[in-house]
LUMDREN-720825 format. One line per 5 residues: number of its first residue (from 1); their letters; for each residue x, y, z of C-alpha. Coordinates in pm, 1 decimal. Example, Ala and Ser with C-alpha at 12.3 -4.5 7.8 and 13.67 -1.06 7.14 Angstrom:
<recs>
1	AS	1230.0 -450.0 780.0 | 1367.0 -106.0 714.0
</recs>
This chain:
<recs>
1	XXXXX	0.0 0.0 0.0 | 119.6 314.4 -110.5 | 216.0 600.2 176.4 | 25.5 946.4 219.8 | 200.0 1236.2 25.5
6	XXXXX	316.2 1486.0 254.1 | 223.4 1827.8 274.3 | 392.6 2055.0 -54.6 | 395.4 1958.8 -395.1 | 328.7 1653.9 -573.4
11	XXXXX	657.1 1433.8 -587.7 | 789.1 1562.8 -963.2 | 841.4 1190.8 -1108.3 | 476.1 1118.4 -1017.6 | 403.1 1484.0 -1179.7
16	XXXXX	611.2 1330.3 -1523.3 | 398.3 1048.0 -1505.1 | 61.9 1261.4 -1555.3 | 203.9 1494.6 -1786.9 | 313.7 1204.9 -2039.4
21	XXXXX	-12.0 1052.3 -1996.1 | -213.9 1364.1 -2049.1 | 38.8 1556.2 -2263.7 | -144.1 1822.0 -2471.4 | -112.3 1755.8 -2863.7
26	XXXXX	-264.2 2068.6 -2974.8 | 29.7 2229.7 -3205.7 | -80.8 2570.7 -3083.3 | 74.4 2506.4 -2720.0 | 415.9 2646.8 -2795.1
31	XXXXX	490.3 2526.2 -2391.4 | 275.9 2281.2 -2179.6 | 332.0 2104.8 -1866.7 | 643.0 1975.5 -1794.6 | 881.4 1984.3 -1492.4
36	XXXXX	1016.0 2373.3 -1426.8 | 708.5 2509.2 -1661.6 | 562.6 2725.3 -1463.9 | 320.4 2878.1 -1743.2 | 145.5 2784.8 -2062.7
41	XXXXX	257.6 2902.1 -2358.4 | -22.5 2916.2 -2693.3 | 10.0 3072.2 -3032.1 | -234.3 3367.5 -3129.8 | -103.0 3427.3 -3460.4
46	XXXXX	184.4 3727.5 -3417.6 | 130.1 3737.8 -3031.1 | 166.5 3441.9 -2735.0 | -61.5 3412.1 -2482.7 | 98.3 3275.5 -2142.0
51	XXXXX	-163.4 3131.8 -1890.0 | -86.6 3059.0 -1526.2 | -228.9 2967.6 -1217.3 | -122.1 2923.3 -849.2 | -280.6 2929.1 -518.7
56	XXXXX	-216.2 3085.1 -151.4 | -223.3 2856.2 116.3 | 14.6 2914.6 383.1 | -20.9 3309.9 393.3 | -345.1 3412.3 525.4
61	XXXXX	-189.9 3769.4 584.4 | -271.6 4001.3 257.5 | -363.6 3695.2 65.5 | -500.3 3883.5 -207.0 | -209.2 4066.4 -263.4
66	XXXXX	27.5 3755.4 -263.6 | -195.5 3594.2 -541.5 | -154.0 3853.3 -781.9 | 224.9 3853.1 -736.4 | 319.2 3534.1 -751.5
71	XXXXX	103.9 3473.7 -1062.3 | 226.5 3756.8 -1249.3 | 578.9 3638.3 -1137.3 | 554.0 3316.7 -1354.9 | 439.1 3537.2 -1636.9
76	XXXXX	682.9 3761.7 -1648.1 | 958.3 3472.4 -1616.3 | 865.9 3332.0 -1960.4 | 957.1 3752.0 -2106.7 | 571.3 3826.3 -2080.1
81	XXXXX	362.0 4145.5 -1986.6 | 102.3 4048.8 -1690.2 | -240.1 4184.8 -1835.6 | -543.3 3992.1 -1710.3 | -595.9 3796.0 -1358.9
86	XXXXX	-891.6 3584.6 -1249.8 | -950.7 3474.0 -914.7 | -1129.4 3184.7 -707.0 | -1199.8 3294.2 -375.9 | -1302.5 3002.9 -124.3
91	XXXXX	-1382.1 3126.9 216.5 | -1416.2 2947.2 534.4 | -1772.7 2922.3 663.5 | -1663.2 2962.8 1072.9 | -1520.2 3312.0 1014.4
96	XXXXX	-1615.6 3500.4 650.2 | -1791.6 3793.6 688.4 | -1844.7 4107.4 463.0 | -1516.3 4287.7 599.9 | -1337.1 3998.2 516.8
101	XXXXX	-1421.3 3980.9 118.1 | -1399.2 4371.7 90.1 | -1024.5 4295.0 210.3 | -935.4 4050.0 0.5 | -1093.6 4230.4 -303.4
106	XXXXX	-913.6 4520.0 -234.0 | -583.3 4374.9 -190.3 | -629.0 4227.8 -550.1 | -791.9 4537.0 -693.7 | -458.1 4739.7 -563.0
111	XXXXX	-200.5 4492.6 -669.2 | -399.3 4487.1 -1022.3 | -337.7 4838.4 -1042.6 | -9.5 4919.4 -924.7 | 112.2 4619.7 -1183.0
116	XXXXX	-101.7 4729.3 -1479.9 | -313.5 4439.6 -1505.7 | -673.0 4413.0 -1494.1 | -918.4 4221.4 -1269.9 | -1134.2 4029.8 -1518.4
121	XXXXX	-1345.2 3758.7 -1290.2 | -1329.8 3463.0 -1131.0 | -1563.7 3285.7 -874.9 | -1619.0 3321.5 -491.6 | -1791.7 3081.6 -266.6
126	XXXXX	-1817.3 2989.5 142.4 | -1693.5 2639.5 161.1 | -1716.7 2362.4 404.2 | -1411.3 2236.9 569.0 | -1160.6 2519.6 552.9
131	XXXXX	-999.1 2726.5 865.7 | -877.5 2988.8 664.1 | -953.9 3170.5 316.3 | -783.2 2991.4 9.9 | -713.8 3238.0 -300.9
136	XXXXX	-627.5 3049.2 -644.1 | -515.5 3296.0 -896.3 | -516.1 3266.7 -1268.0 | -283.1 3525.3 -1469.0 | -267.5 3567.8 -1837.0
141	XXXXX	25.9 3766.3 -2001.1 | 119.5 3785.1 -2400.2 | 489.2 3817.0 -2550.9 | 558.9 3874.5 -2905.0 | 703.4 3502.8 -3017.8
146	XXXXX	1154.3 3666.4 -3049.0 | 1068.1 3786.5 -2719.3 | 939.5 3436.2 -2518.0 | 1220.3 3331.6 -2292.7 | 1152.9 2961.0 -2253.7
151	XXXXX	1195.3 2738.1 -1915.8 | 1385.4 2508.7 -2126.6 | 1645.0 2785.9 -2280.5 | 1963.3 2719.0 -2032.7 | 2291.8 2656.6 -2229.8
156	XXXXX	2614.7 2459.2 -2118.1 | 2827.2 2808.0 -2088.8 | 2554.4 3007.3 -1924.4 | 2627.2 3243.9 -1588.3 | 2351.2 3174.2 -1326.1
161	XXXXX	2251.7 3509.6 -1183.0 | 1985.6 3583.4 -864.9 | 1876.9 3864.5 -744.8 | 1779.7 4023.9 -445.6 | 1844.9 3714.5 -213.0
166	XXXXX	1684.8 3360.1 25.4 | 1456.4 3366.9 98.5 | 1207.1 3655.5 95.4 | 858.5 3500.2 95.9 | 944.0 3240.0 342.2
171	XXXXX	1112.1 3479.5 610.7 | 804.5 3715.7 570.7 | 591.1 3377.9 614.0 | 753.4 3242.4 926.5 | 753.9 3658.3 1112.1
176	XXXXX	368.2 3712.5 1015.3 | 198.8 3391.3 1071.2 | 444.1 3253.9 1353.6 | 611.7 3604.6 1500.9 | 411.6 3556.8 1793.9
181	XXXXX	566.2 3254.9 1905.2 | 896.6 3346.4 1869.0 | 1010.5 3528.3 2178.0 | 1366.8 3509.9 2179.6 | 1412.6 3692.6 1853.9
186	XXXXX	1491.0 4060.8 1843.7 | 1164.6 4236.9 1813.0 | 1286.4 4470.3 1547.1 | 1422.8 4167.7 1323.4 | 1057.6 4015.7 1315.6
191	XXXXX	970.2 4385.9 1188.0 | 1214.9 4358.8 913.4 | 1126.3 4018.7 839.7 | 723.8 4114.3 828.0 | 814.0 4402.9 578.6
196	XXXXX	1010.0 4190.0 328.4 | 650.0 4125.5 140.1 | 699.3 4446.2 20.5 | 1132.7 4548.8 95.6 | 1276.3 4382.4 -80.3
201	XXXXX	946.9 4230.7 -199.3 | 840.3 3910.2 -343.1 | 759.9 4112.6 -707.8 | 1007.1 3994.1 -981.1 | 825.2 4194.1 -1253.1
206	XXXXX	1051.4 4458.0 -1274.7 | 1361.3 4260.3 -1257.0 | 1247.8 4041.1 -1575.1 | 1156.9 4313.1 -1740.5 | 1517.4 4486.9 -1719.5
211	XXXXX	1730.4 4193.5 -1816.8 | 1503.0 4078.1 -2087.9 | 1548.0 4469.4 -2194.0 | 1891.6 4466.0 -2184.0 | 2037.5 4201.6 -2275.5
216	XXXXX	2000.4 3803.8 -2394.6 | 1811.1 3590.1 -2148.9 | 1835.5 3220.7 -2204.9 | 1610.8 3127.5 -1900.5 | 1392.0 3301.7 -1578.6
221	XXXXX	1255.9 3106.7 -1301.5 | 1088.0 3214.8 -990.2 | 1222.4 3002.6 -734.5 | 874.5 2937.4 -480.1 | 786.4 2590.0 -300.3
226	XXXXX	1110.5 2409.6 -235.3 | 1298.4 2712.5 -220.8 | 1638.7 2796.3 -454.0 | 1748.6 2464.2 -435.0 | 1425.9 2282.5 -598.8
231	XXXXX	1419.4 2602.3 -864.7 | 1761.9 2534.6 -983.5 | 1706.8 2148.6 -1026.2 | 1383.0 2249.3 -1216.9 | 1570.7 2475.9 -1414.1
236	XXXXX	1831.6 2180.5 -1497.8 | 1577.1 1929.2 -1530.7 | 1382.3 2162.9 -1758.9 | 1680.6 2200.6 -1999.0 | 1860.5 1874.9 -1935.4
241	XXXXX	2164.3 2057.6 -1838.7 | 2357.4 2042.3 -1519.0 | 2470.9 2297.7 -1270.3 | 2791.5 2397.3 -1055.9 | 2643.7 2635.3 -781.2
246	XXXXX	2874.6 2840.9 -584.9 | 2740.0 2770.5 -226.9 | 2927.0 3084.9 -73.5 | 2833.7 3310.9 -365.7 | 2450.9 3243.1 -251.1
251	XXXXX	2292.6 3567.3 -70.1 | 2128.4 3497.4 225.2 | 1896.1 3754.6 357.1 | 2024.4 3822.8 763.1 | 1722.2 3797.9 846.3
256	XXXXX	1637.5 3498.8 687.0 | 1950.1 3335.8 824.6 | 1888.2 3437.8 1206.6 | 1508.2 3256.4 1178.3 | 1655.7 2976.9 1008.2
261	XXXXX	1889.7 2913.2 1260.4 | 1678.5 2964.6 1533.2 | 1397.3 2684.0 1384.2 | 1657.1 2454.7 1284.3 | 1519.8 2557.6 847.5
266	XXXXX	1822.5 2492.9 555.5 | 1736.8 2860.3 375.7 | 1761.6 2680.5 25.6 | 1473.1 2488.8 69.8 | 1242.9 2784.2 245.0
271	XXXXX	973.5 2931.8 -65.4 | 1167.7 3176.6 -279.6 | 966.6 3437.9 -392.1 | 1125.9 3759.4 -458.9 | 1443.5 3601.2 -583.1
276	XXXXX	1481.0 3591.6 -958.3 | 1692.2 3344.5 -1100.8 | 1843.5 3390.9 -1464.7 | 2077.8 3181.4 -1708.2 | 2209.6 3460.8 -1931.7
281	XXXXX	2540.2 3438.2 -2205.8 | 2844.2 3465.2 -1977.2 | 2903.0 3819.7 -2189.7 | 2539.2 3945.3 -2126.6 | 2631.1 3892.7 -1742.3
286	XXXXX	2764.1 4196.0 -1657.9 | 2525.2 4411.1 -1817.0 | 2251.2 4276.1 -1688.5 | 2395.2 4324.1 -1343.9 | 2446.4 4664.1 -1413.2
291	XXXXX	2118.9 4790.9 -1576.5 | 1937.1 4576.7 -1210.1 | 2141.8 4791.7 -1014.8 | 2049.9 5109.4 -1138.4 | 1698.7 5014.7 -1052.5
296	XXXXX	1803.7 4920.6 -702.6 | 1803.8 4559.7 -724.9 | 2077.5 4379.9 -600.6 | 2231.2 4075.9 -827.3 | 2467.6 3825.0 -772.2
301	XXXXX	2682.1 3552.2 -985.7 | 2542.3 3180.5 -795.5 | 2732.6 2983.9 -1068.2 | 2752.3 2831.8 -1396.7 | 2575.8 2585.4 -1651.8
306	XXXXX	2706.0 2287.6 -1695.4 | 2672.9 1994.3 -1934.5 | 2381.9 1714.7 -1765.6 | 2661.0 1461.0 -1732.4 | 2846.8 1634.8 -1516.4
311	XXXXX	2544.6 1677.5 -1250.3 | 2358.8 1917.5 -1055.1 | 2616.0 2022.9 -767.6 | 2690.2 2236.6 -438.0 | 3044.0 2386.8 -460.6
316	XXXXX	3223.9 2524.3 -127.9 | 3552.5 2572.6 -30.2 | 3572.4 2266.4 129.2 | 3426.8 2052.3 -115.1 | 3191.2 1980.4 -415.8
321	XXXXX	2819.3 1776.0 -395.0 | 2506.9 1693.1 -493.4 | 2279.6 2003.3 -476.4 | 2002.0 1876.4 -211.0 | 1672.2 1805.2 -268.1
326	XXXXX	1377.1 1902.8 -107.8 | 1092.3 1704.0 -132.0 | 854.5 1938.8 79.9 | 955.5 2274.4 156.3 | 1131.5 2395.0 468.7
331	XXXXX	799.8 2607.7 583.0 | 572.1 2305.1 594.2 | 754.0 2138.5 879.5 | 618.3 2496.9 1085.5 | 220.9 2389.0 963.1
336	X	274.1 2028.1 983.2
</recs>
């Protein structure tokens, strides 16, 4: 008899099961499923249209918000505006009330704005069984086709770049839903930590819109559930292609590394949001780097792409290994 899943995502080799099963043969899908796609890609004559759709489960804290973002995030990875978001709204019956959906619309409605995307529809209900409110999003962005930036475009050659830093959404998880439990840490550092929603943010928008911009982007990919670690493997896995990560060349957020510490949490499998990870030409590198600092967003050099024979590894000073694997992320062992 087969064991209970845990709590995260689906274990990827069942999710390559279903998708060879069910794989779509439609020859307008320029991208379906398939390990590290996070969007759907179909042909509209001269323009793509990318699709995408995630959920908020762990955040209950300006859920509305986070559903736009990490929706349009996927988007943008693939070199796509954001332009049109749906939502399903499923609200607990034991505490939804009318302040509660004005809230969560307005959080959306905002975000919409601020991003340039329209609200469009979606569906609300009350729903048995839940303790808190559950927001699925679904985002749809277009690209002219020389601008799509596929999940499967990292070369042998490649610099690995990410910005900002580990791990943003998971730090501002762990200070807003379990800050009040953690009494030894500096009060201030939980205030940081809270904050990082919005400084440095989750949003990589902006970022993929300035390296596409200015120079050649092989590959994007918002590192969420599983943390950095499980985005790079998806990213090798995507393009068959292995990776030598420089382990000390990683930036972890302070913050991030005190609560890590503190709940015993390895910061490259905590959800990733906010940090934007790119496989760019080795001579597109620098400029790239550049044109992201000018707009106040921080990049670093993580490492290089590799040929798929020669693995998916963890390179310190000390010593070179297998890059780990996380088969539920770090956060779920705090709602477990």
């Amino acid at each position: 008899m087969q064991g209970q899943y845990p709590l995260g995502k689906l274990p990827a080799e069942h999710l390559a099961r279903l998708f060879a099963r069910y794989l779509s043969t439609d020859e307008r899908v320029v991208i379906g499923p398939g390990i590290g796609h996070d969007a759907a890609v179909i042909s509209f004559d001269d323009r793509y249209l990318v699709a995408k759709t995630d959920p908020i489960t762990f955040a209950t804290d300006e859920i509305g918000w986070y559903a736009v973002h990490v929706n349009a995030n996927d988007v943008a990875c693939t070199g796509a505006t954001p332009r049109w978001f749906l939502a399903t709204l499923l609200l607990p019956q034991s505490s939804t009330d009318e302040a509660l959906v004005d809230e969560v619309f307005e959080q959306m409605a905002d975000t919409c704005e601020a991003l340039g995307i329209t609200l469009v529809g979606g569906h609300t209900e009350i729903t048995h069984g839940f303790d808190r409110p559950i927001v699925t999003g679904f985002m749809l962005g277009e690209v002219a086709p020389e601008n799509l930036v596929r999940p499967d475009g990292a070369r042998p050659g490649d610099t690995l770049l990410l910005t900002k830093g580990i791990a943003v959404e998971g730090t501002a998880i762990i200070a807003r839903e379990k800050g009040d439990r953690l009494n030894a840490v500096d009060r201030s550092l939980l205030k940081r930590s809270r904050e990082f929603l919005h400084d440095p943010g989750i949003s990589v928008v902006q970022e993929a819109a300035v390296a596409t911009t200015t120079g050649k982007v092989h590959a994007m990919h918002d590192p969420t559930e599983g943390g950095l670690a499980t985005g790079l493997w998806e990213l090798a896995d995507a393009a068959h292609v292995g990776l030598i990560v420089e382990q000390d060349a990683i930036p972890v957020l302070p913050e991030t590394k005190v609560l890590c510490e503190m709940l015993d949490l390895n910061p490259l499998g905590l959800i990733a949001s906010g940090a934007l990870l790119l496989a760019v030409p080795p001579e597109d590198a620098a400029g790239i780097e550049r044109a992201l600092e000018e707009e106040g967003i921080t990049a670093a050099r993580i490492g290089q792409v590799v040929e798929r024979d020669e693995g998916v590894t963890l390179r310190s000073r000390d010593d070179i290994r297998p890059l780990p694997r996380f088969d539920q992320d770090e956060i779920t062992r705090l709602f477990a």
